[in-house]
MOPAC internal coordinates of N, CA, C and O (Angstrom, degrees):
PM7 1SCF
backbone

  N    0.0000 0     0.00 0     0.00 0    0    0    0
  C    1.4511 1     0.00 0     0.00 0    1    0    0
  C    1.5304 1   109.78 1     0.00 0    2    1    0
  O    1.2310 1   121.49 1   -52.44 1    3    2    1
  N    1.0264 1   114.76 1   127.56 1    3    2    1
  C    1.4751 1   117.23 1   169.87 1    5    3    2
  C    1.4977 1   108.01 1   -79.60 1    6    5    3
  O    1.2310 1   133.41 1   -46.51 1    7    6    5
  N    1.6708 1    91.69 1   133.49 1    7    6    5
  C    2.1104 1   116.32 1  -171.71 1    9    7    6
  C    1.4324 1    92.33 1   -85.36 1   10    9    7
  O    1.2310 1   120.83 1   145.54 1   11   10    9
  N    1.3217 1   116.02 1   -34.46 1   11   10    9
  C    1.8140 1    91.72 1  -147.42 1   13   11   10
  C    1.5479 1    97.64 1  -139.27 1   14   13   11
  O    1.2310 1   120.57 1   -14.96 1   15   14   13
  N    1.5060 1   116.52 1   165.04 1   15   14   13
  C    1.6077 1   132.15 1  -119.87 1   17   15   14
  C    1.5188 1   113.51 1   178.25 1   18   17   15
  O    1.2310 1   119.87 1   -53.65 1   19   18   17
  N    1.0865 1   117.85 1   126.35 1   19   18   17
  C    1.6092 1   128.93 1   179.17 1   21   19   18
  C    1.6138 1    96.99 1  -132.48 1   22   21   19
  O    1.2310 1   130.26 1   -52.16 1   23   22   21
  N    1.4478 1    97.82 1   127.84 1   23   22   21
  C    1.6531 1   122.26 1   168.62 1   25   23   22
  C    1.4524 1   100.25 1  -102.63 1   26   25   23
  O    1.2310 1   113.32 1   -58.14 1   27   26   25
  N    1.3542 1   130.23 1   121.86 1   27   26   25
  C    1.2998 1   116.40 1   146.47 1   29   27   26
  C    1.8662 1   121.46 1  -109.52 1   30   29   27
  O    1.2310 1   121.00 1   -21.28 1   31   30   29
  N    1.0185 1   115.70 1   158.72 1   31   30   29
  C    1.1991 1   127.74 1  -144.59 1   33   31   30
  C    1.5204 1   115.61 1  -116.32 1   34   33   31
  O    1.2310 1   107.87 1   -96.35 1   35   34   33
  N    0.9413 1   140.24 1    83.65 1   35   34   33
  C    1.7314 1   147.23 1  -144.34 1   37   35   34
  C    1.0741 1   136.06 1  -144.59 1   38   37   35
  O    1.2310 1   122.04 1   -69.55 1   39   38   37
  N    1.5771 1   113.70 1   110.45 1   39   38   37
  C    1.4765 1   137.87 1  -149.30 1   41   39   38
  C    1.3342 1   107.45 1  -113.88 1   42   41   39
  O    1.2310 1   124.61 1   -80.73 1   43   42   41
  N    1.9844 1   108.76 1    99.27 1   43   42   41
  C    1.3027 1    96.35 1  -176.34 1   45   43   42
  C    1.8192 1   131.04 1   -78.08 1   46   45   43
  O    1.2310 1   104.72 1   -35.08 1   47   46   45
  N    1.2264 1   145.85 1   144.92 1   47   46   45
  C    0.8775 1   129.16 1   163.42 1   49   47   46
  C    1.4916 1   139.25 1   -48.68 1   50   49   47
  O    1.2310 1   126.62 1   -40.51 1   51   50   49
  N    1.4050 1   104.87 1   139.49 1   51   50   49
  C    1.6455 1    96.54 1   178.03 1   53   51   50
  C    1.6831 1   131.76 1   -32.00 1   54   53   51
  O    1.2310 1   122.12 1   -61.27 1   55   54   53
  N    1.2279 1   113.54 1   118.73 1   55   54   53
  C    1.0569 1   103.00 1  -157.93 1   57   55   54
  C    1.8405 1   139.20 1    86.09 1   58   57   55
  O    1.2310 1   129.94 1   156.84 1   59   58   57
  N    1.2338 1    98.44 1   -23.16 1   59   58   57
  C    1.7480 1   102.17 1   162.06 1   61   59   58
  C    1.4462 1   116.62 1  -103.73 1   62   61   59
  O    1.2310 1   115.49 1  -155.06 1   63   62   61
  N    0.9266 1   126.16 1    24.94 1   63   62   61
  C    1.6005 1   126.85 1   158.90 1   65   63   62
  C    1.2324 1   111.64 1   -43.88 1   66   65   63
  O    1.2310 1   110.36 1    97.15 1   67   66   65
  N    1.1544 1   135.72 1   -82.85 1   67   66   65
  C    1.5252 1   126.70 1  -168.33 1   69   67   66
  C    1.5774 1   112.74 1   -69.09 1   70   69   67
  O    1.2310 1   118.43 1   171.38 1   71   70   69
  N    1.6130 1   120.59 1    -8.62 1   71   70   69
  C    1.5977 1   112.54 1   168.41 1   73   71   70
  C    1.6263 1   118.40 1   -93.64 1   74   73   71
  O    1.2310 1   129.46 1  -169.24 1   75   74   73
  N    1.3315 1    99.36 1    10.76 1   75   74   73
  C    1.3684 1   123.03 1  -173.09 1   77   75   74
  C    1.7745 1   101.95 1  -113.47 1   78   77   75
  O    1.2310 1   128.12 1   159.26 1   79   78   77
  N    1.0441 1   101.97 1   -20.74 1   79   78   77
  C    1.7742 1   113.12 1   167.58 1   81   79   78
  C    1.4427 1   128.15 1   -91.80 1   82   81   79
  O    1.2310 1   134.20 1   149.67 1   83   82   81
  N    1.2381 1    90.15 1   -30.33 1   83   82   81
  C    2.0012 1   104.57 1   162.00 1   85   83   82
  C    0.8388 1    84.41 1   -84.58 1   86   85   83
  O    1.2310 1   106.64 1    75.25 1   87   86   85
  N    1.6660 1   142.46 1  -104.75 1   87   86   85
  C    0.9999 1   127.76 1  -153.54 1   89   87   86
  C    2.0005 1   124.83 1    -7.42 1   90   89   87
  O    1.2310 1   119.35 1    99.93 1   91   90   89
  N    1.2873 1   118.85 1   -80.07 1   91   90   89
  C    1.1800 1   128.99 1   166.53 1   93   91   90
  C    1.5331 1   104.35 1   -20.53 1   94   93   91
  O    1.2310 1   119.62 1    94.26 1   95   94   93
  N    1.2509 1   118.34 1   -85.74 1   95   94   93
  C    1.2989 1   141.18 1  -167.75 1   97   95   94
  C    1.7463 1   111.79 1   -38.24 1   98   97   95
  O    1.2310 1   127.52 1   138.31 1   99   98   97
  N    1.3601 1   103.13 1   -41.69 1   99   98   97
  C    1.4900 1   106.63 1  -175.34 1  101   99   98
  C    1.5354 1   124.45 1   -90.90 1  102  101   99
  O    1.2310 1   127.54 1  -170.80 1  103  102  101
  N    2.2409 1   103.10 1     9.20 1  103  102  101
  C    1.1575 1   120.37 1   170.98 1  105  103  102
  C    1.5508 1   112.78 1   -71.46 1  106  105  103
  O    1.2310 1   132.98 1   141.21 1  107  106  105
  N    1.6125 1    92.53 1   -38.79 1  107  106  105
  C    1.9264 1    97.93 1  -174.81 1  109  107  106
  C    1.4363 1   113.63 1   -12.35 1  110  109  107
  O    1.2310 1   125.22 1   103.73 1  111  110  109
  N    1.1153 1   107.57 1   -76.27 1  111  110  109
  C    2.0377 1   133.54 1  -176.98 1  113  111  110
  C    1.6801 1   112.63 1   -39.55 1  114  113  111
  O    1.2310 1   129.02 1   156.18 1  115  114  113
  N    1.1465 1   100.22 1   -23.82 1  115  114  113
  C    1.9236 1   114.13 1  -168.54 1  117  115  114
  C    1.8627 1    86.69 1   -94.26 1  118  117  115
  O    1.2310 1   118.33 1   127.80 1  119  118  117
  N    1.6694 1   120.78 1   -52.20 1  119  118  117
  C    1.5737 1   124.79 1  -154.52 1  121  119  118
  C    1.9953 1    86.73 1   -73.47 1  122  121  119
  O    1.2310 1   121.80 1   141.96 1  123  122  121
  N    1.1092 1   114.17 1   -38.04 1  123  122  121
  C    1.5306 1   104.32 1  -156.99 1  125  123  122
  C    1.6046 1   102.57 1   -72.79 1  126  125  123
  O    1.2310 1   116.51 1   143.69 1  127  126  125
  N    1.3116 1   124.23 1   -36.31 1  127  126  125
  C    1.1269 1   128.81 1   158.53 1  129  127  126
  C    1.7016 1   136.19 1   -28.84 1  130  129  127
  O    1.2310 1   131.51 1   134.26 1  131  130  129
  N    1.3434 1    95.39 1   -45.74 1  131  130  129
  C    1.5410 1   123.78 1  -173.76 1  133  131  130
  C    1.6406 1    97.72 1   -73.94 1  134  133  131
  O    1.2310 1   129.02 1   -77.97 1  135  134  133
  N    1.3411 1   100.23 1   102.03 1  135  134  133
  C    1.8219 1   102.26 1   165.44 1  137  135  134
  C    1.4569 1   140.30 1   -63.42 1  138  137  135
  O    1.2310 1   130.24 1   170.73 1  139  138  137
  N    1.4753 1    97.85 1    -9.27 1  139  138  137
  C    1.5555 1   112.30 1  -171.27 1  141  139  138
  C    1.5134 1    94.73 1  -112.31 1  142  141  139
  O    1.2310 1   120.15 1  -165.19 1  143  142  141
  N    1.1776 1   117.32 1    14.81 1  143  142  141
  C    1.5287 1   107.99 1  -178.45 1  145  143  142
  C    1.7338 1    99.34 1  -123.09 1  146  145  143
  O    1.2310 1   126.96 1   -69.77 1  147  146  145
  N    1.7370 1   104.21 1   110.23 1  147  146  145
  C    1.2751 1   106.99 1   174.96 1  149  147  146
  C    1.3914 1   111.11 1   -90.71 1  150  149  147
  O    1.2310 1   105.16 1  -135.52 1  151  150  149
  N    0.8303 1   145.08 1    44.48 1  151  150  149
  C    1.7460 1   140.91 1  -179.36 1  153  151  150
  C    1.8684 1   111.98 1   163.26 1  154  153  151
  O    1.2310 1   123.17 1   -68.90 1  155  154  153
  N    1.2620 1   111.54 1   111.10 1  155  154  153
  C    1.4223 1    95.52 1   179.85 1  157  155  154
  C    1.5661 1    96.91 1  -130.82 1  158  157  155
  O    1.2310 1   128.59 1   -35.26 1  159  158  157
  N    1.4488 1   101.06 1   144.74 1  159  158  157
  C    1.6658 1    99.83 1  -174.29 1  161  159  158
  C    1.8047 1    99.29 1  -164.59 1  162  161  159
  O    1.2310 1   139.21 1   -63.61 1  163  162  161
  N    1.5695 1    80.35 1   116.39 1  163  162  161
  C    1.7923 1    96.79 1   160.31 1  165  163  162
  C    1.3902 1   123.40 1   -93.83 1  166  165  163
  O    1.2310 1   125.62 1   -33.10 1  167  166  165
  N    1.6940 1   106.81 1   146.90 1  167  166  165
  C    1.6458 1   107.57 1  -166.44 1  169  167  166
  C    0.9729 1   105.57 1  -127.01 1  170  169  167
  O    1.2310 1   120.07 1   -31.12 1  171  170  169
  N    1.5483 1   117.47 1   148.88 1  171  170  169
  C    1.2964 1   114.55 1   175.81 1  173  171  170
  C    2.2603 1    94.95 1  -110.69 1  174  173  171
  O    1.2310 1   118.86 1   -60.91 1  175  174  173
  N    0.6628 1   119.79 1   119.09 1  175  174  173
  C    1.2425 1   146.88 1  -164.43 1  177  175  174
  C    1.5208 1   105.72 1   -81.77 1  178  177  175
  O    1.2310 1   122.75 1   110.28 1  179  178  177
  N    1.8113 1   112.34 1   -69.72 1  179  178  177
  C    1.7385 1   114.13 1   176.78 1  181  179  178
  C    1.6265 1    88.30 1  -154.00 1  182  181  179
  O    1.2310 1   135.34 1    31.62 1  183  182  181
  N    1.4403 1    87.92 1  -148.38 1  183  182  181
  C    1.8831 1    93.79 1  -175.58 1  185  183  182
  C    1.4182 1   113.43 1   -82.04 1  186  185  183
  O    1.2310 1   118.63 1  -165.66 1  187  186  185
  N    1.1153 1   120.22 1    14.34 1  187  186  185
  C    1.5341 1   116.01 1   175.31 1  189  187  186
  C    1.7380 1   103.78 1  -174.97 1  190  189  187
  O    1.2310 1   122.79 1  -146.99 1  191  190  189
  N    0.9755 1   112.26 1    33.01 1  191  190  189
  C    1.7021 1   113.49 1   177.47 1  193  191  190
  C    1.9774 1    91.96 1  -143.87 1  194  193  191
  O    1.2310 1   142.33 1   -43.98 1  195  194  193
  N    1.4464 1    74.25 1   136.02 1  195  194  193
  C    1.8308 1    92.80 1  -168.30 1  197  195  194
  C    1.3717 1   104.78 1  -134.46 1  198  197  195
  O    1.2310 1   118.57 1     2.65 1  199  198  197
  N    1.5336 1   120.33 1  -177.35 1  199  198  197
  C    1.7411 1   109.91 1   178.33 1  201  199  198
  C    1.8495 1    87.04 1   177.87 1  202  201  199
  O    1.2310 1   130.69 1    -9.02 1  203  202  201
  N    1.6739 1    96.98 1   170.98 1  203  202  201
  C    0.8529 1   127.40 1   159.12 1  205  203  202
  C    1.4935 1   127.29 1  -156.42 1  206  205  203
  O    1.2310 1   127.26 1   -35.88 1  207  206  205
  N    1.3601 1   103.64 1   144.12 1  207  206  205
  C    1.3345 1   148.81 1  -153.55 1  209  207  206
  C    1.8804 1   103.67 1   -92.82 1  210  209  207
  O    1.2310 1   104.14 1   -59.72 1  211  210  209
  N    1.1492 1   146.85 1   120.28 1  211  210  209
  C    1.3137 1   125.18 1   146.21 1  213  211  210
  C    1.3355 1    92.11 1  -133.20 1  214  213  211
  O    1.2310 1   125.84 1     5.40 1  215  214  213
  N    1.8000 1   106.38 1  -174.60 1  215  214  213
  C    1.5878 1   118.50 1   154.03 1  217  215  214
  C    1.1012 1    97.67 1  -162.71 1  218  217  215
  O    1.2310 1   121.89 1     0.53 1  219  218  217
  N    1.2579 1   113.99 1  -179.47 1  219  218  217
  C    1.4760 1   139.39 1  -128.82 1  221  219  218
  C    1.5384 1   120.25 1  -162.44 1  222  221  219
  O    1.2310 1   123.18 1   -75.71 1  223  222  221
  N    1.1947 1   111.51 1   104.29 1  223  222  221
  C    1.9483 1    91.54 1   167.98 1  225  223  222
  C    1.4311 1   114.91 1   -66.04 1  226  225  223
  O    1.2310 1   122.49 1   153.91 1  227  226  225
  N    1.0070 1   112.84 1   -26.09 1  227  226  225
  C    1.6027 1   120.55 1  -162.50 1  229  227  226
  C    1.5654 1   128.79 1  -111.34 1  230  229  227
  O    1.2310 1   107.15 1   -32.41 1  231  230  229
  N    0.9693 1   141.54 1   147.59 1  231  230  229
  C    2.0512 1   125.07 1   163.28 1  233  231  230
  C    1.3378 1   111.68 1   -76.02 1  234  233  231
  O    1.2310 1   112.19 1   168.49 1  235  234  233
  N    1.3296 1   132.34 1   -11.51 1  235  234  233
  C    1.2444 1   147.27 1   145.16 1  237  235  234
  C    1.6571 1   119.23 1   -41.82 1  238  237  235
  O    1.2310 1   126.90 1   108.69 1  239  238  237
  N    1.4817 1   104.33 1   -71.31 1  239  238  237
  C    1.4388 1   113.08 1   172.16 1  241  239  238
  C    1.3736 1    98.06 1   -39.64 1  242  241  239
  O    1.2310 1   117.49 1   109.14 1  243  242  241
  N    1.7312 1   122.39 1   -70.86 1  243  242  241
  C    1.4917 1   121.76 1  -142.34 1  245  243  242
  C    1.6205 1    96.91 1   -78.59 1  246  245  243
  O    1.2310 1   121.71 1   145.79 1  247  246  245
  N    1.0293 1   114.32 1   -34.21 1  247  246  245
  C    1.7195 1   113.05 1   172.48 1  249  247  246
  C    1.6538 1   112.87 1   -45.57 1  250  249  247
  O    1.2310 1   123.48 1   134.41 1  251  250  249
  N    1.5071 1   110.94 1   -45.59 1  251  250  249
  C    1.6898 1   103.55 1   177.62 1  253  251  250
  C    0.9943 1   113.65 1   -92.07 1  254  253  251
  O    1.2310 1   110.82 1   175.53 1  255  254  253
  N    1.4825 1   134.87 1    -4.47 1  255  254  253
  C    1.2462 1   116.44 1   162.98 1  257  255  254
  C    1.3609 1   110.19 1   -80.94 1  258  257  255
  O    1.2310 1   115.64 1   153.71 1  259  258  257
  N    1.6484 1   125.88 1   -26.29 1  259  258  257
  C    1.7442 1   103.88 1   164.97 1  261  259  258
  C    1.0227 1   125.65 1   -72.80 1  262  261  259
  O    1.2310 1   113.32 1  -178.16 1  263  262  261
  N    1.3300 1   130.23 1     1.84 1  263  262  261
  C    1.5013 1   116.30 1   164.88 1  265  263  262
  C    1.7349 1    99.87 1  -135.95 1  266  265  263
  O    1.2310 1   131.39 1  -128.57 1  267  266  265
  N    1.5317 1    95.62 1    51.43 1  267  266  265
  C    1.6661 1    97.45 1   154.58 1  269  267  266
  C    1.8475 1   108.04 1  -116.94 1  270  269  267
  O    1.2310 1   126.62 1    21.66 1  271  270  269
  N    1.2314 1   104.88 1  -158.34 1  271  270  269
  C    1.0825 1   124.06 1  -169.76 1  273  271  270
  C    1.7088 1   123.16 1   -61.83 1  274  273  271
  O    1.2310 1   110.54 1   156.43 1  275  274  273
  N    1.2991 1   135.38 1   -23.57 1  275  274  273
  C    1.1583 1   150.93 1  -154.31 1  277  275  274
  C    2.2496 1    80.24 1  -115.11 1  278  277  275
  O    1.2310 1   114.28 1   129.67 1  279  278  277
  N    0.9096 1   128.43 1   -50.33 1  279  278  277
  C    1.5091 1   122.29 1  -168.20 1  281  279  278
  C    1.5322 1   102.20 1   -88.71 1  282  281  279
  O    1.2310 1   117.05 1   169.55 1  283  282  281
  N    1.3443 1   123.21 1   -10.45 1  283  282  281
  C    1.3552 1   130.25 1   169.39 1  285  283  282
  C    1.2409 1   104.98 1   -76.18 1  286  285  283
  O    1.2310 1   112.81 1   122.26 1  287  286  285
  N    1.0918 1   131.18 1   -57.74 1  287  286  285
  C    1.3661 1   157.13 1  -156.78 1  289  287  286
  C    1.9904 1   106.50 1   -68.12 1  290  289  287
  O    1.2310 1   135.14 1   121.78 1  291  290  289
  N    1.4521 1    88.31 1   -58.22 1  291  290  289
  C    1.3924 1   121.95 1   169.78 1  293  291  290
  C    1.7990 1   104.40 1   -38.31 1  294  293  291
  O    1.2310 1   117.92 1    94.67 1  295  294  293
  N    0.8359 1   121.56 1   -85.33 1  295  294  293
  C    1.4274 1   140.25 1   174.67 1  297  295  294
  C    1.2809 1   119.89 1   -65.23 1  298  297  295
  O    1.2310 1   112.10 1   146.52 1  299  298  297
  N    1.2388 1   132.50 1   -33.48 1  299  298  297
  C    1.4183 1   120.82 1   140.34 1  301  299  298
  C    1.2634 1   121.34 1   -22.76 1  302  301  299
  O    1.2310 1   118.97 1   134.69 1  303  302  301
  N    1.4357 1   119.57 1   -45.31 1  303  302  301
  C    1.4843 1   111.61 1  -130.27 1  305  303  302
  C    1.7455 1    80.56 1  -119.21 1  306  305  303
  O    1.2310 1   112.08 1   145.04 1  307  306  305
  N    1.3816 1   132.54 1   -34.96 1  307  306  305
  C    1.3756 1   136.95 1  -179.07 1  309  307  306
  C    1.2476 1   130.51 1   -38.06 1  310  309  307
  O    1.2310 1   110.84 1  -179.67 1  311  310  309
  N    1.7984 1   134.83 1     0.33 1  311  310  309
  C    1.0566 1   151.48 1   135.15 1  313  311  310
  C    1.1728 1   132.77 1   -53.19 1  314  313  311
  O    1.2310 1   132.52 1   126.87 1  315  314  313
  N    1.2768 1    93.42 1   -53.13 1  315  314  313
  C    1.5658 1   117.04 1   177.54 1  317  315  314
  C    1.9389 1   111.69 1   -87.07 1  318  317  315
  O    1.2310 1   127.67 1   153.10 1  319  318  317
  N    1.1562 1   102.84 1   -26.90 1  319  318  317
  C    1.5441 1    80.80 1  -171.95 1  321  319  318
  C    1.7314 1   100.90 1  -117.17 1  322  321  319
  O    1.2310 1   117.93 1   162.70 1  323  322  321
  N    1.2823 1   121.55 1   -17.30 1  323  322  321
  C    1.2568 1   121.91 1  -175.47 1  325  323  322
  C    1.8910 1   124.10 1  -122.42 1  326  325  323
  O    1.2310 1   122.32 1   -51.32 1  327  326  325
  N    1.6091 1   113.16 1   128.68 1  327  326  325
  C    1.2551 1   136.08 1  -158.03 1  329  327  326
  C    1.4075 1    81.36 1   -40.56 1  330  329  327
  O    1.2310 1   107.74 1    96.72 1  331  330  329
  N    1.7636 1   140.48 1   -83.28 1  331  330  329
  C    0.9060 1   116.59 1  -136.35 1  333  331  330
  C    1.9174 1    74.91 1  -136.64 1  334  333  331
  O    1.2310 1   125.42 1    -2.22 1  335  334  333
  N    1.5123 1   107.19 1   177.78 1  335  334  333
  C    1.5584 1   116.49 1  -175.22 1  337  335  334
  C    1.6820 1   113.79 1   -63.36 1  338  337  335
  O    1.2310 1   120.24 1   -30.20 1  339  338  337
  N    1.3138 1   117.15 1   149.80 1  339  338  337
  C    1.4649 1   122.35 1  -159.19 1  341  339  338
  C    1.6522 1    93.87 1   -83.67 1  342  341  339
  O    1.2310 1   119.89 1   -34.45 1  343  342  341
  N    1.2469 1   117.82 1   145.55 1  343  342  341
  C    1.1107 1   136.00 1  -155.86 1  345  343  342
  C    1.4947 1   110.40 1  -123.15 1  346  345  343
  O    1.2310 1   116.12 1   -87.41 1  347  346  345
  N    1.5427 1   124.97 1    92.59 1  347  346  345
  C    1.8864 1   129.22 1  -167.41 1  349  347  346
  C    1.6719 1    95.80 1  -110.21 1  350  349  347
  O    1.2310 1   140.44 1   -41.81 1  351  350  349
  N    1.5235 1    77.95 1   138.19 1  351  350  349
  C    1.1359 1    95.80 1   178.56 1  353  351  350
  C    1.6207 1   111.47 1  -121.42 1  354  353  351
  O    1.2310 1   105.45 1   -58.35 1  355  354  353
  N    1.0934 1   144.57 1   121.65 1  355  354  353
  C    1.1879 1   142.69 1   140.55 1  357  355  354
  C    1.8805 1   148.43 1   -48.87 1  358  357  355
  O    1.2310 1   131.85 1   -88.90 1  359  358  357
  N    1.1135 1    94.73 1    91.10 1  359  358  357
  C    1.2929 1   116.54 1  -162.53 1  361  359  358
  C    1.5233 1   123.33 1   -86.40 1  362  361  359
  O    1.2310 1   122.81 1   -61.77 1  363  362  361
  N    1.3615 1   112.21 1   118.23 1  363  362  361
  C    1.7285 1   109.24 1   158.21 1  365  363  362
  C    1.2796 1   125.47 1  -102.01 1  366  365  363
  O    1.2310 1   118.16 1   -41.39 1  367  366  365
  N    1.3877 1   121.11 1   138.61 1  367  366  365
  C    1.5170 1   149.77 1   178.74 1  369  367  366
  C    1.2469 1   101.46 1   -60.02 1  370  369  367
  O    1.2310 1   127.79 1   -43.05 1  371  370  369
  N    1.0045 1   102.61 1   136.95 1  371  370  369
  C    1.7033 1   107.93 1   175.90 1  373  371  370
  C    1.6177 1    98.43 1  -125.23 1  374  373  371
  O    1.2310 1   113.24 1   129.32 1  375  374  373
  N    1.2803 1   130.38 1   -50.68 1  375  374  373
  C    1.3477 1   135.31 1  -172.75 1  377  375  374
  C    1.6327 1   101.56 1  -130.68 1  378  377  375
  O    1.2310 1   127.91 1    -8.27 1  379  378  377
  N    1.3286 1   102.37 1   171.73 1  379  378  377
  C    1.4324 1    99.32 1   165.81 1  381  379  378
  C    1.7694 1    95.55 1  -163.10 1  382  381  379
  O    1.2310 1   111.22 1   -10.64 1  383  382  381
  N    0.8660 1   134.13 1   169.36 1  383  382  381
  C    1.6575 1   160.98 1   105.42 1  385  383  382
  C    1.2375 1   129.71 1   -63.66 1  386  385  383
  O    1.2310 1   114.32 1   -74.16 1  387  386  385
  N    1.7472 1   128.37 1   105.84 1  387  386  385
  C    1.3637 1   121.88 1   158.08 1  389  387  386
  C    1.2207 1   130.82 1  -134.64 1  390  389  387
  O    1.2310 1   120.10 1   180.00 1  391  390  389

């Protein structure tokens, strides 16, 4: 079972909703890549609140996916596409279902 988990939390700006939905969408290809990342999932939340979902067996895994390509990418772009800075949270599993 994978313990550990990052939510990030993402508020698009007026008007970037749907470049904030490509955006997301065109991460897939970057998350499937990532070996330490067992689960990757973007959300669409409401009309302008978005997120993401990963997990992790490891602090290893979740360590390179924050300073890989999808959190590079991520923050690059968070000026420009999002109201205020994206907000990660680091998460542990307590239970799961799969």
């Amino acid at each position: 079972m994978e313990k550990l988990a990052l939510y990030a939390m993402l508020e698009a700006k007026a008007g970037k909703e749907q470049e904030v939905e490509s955006f997301l969408k065109s991460a897939q290809p970057l998350a499937v890549r990532e070996s330490g990342t067992t689960a990757w999932y973007a959300l669409k939340l409401g009309p302008s609140k978005f997120g993401i979902f990963d997990t992790f067996q490891n602090e290893q895994g979740r360590e390179a996916h924050l300073t890989g390509e999808i959190a590079k990418a991520l923050f690059a772009k968070a000026e420009e596409l999002f109201a205020k800075p994206p907000q990660v949270e680091k998460i542990e599993i307590l239970a799961s279902k799969t």
